[in-house]
C-alpha positions in Angstrom: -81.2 210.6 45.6 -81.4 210.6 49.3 -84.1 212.5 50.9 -82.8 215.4 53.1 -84.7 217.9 55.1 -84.7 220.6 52.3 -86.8 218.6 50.5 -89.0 217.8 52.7 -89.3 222.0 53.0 -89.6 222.2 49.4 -92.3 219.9 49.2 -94.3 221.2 51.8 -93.7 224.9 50.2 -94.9 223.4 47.1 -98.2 222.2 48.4 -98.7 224.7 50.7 -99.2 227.4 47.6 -101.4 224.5 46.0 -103.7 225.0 49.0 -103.5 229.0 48.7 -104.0 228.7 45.1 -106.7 225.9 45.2 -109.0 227.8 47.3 -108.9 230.9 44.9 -109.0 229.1 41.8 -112.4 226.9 43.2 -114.6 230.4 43.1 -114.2 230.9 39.4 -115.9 227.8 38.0 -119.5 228.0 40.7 -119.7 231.6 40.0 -122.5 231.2 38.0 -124.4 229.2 41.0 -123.3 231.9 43.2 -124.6 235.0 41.5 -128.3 232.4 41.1 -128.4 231.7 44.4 -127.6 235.7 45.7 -129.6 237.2 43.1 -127.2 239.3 42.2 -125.0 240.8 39.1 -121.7 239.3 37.6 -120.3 243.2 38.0 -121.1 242.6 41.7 -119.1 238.9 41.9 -116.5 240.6 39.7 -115.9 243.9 42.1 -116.0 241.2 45.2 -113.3 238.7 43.7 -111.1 242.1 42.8 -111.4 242.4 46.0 -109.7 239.0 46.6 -106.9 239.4 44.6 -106.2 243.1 45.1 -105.6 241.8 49.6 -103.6 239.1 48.0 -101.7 241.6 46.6 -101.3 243.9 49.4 -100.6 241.5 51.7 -97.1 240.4 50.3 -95.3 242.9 52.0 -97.2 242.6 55.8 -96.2 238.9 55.4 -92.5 239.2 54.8 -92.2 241.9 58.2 -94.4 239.5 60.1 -91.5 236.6 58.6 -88.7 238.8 59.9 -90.1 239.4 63.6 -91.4 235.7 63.8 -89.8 233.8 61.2 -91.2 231.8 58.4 -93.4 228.9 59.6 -95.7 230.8 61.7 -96.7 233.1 58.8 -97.0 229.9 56.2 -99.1 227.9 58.8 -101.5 231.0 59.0 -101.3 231.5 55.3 -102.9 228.0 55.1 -104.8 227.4 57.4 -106.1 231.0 57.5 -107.5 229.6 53.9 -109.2 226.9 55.3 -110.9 228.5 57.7 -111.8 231.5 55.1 -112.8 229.4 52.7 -114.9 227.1 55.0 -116.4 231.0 56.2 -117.0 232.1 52.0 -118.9 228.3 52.1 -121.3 229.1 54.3 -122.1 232.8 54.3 -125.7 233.6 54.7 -125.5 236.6 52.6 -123.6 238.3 50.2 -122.3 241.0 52.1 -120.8 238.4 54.2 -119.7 236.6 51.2 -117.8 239.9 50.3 -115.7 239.8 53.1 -114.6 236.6 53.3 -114.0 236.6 49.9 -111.3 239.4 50.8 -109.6 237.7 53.8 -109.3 234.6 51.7 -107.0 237.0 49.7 -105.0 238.1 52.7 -104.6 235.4 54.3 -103.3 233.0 50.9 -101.0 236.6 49.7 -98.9 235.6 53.3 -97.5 232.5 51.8 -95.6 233.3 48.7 -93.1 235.7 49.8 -92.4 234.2 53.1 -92.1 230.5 51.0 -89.2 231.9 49.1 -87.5 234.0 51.6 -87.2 230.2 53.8 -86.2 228.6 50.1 -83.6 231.0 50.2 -81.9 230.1 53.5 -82.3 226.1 52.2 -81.3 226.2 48.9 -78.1 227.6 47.2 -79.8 226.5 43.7 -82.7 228.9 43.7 -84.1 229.3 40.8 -84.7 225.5 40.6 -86.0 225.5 43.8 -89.0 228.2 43.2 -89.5 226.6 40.1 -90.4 223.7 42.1 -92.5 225.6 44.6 -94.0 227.5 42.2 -95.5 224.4 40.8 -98.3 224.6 43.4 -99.9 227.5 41.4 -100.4 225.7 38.1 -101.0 222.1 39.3 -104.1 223.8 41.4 -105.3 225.9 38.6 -105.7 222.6 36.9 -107.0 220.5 39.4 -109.2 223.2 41.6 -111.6 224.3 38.4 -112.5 220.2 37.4 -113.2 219.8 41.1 -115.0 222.7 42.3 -117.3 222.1 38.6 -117.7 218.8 39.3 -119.1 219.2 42.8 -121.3 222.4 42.1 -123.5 220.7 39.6 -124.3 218.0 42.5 -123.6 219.2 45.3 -124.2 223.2 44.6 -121.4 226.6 45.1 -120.7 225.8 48.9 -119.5 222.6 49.3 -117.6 223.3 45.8 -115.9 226.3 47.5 -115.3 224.4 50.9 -113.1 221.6 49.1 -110.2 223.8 50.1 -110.7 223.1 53.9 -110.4 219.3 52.6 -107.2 220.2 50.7 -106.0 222.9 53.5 -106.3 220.9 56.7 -104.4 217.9 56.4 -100.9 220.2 54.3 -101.4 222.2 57.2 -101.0 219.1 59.9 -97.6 218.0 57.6 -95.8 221.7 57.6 -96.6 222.1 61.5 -95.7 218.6 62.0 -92.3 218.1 59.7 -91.1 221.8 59.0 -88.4 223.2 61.8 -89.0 226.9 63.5 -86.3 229.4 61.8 -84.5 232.5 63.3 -86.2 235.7 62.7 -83.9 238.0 60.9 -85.3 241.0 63.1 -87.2 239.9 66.1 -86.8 242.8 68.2 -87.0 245.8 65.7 -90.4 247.4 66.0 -92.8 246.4 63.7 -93.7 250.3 62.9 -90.4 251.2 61.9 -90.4 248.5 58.6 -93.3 250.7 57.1 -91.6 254.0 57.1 -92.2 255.6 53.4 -88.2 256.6 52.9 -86.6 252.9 53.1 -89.3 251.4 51.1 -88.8 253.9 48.3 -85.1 253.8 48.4 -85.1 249.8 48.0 -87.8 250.4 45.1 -85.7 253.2 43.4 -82.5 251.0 43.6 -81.9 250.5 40.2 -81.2 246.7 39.8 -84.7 246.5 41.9 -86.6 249.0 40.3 -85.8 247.1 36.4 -86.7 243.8 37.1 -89.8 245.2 39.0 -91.3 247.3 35.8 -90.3 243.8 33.8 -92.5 242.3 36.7 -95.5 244.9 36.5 -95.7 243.9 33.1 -95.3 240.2 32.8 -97.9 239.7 35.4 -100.1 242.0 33.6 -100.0 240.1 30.5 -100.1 236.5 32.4 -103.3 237.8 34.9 -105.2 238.6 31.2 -104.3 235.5 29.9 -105.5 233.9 33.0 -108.9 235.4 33.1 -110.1 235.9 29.3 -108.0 233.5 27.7 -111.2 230.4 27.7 -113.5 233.6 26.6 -111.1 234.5 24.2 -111.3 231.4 22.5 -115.2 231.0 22.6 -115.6 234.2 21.8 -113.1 235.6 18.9 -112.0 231.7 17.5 -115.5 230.1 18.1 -114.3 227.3 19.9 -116.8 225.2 22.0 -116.9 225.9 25.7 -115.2 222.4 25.9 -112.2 222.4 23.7 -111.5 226.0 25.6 -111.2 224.7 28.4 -108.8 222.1 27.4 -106.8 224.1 25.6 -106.5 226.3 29.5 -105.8 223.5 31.1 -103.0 222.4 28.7 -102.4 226.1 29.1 -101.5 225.4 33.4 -99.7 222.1 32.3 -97.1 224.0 29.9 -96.8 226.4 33.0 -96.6 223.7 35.4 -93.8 222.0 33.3 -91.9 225.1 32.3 -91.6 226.7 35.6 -89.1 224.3 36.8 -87.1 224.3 33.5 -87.5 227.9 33.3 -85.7 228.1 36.8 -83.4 225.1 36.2 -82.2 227.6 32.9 -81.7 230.5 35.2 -79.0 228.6 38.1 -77.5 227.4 35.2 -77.3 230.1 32.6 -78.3 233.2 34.2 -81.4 234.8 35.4 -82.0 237.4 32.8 -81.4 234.9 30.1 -83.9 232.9 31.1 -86.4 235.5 32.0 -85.9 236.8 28.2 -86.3 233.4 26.5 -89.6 232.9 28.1 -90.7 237.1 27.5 -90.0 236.4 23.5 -91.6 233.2 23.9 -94.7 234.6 25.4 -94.4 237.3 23.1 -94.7 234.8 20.0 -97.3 232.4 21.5 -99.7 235.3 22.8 -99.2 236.7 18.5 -100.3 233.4 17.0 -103.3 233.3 18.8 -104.3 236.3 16.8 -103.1 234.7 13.2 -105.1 231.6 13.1 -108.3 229.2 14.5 -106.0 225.9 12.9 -105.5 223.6 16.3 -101.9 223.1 15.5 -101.3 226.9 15.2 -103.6 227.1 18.7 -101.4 224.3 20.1 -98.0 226.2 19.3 -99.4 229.5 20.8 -100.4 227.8 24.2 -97.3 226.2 24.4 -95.3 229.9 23.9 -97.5 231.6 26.2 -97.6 229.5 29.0 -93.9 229.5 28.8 -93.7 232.9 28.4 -96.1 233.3 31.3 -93.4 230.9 33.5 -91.1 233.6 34.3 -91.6 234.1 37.6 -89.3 231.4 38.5 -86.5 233.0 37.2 -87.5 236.6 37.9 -87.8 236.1 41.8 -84.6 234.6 42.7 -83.2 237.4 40.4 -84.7 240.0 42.9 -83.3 237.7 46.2 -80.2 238.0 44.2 -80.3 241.4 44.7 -81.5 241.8 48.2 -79.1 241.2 51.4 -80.0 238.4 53.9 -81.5 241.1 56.0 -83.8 242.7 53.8 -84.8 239.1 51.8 -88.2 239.1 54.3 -89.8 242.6 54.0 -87.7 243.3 50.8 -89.3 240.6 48.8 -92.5 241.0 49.8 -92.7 244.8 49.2 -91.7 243.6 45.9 -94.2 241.1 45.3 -96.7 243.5 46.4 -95.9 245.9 44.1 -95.7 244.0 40.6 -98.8 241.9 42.4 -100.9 245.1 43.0 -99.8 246.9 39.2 -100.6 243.2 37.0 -103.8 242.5 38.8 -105.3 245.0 36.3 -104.6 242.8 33.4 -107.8 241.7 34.3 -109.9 245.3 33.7 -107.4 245.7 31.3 -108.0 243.3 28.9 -111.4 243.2 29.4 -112.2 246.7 29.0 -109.6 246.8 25.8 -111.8 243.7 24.5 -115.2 245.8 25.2 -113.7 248.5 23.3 -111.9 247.8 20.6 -112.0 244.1 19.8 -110.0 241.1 21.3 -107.7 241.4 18.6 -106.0 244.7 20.0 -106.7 243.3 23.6 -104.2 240.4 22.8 -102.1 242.2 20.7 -101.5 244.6 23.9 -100.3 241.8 25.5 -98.1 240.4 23.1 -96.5 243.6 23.0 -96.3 244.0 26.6 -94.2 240.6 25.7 -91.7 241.9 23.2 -91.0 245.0 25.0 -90.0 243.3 28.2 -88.0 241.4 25.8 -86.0 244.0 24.0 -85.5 246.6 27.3 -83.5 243.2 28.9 -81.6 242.8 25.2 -80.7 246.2 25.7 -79.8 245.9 29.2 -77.1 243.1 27.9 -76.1 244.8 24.8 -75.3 247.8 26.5 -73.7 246.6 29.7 -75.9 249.5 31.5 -75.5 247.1 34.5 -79.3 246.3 36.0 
């Protein structure tokens, strides 16, 4: 295959997210260290790292009006190296209230890149689905890299220099995408930046039916794949009595089957159809996130990591389905409102499932989730079946 420029875009999409990811991703395993060396609670590192991921959240939608008036590469070069420099800031903050705050600009600045990658995928690639399958690679390949590192170095080195390995990551993928990647147009350079956050176009594009059913599909898929992502290790210490260790292989296996399936899942979708592919991986996750509930045999926990994490792979197919839907005009601000939305709404998977686990038992806390699963499944069945046209 000869190399082109659009791969060379694709690639440094792709590792661009692994740096926005990376730096998140390194908190979770010094957390520990961090709440010993504060002297504080682990309900006051949760409420900060909610923090994190609720402004990575909210700013999905900032980045893609930001895209339209500047175009893409200034918003991904601030995405990532706005990381760095937050991350090297969370490193070294003399107090926790300080800690706080960088904690949520790291998730501001990191939320510009996703949207903004896809929106410049889209003017590169006809073949989308494939391609954001390959840049969405970035997320699983750092969520299992980032977690072995930033361990590693915090029981030698201690939290900060653990949490500062994503200015080591950051800086040089920021060097390549300003050095290799060409400016684009802006799709709306001169329109005021005030009028893109007027309440009665943002509701119309949510209402819009073929938007607003993929995007409750979304809300709930990213529920179920955020609980997943935070309880699943506990899950298995906890309910199936595993050792700390074989947990934590069975999560990284967990990113790998992601990692792997994200580009199939997207490949599936250019070639077969978007909703097919986004309702082979919702009964897939729907079956994997069940078994977990039926047995501690390895080979039945082996089956159930492999369905989940490629029910929790749909993203690939479900965002080119909503760029499908969008105009070339509206792909910047449209997408990210989007993203923001299902972002925002599944970041609670986290409370969620913990609070359902505190309550009532991990059993119905997964069992939630594996119904989350099934429905998703059947309302796009029905959508098919019935040729109601979303």
């Amino acid at each position: 295959m000869d190399w082109r420029y659009r791969h060379t875009v694709l690639v440094l999409c792709m590792l661009a997210f692994f740096v926005t990811y990376f730096a998140r991703m390194a908190i979770g395993p010094v957390v520990p260290l961090i709440t010993g060396d504060f002297e504080i609670s682990n309900a006051r590192i949760g409420f900060a790292l909610s923090g994190m991921w609720l402004a990575y959240g909210l700013s999905q939608f900032p980045s893609g009006v930001l895209a339209d008036r500047y175009g893409e590469k200034p918003v991904i070069l601030v995405a990532v190296g706005g990381t760095a420099v937050a991350s090297l800031l969370l490193a070294i903050s003399p107090v926790f209230a300080v800690f706080v705050l960088c904690a949520v600009a790291l998730g501001g600045v990191a939320g510009l890149h996703y949207s903004v990658a896809t929106t410049l995928l889209s003017r590169t690639y006809d073949d989308l689905g494939t391609a954001v399958g390959i840049h969405s690679l970035g997320g699983p390949l750092a969520g299992l890299i980032a977690p072995v590192a930033a361990a590693w170095v915090g029981v030698r080195y201690g939290w900060r220099p653990a949490v500062a390995l994503a200015v080591l990551v950051g800086t040089p993928i920021f060097v390549l995408f300003l050095w290799r990647i060409r400016p684009t147009e802006p799709r709306r350079p001169s329109q005021p930046m005030r009028d893109r956050f007027e309440l009665t176009p943002l509701r119309r594009l949510l209402t819009r039916p073929t938007i607003a059913f993929p995007l409750v599909i979304a809300m709930a898929g990213t529920y179920v794949v955020q609980g997943l992502m935070s309880f699943l290790p506990t899950f298995l210490i906890e309910f199936r009595e595993y050792s700390p260790t074989v947990a934590g292989i069975a999560f990284s296996a967990f990113f790998v089957v992601r990692a792997c399936a994200q580009v199939g899942l997207g490949r599936v979708s250019d070639a077969y159809g978007r909703d097919f592919a986004i309702a082979g991986s919702m009964i897939a996750g729907a079956v994997g996130v069940a078994l977990f509930l039926f047995s501690d045999d390895l080979l039945v926990v082996s089956a159930a990591i492999l369905l989940a994490g490629l029910g929790s792979s749909f993203f690939s197919a479900l965002d080119p389905r909503f760029i499908d839907q969008l105009s070339s005009e509206e792909r910047g601000a449209g997408f990210g409102l989007v993203r923001t939305v299902y972002t925002v709404v599944g970041a609670a998977g986290s409370a969620g499932v913990g609070l359902t686990a505190d309550f009532l038992g991990w059993p119905v806390a997964f069992a939630t989730l594996a119904v989350l699963f099934f429905i998703s499944f059947l309302t796009l069945l029905a959508n098919e079946l019935l040729e109601l046209g979303y």
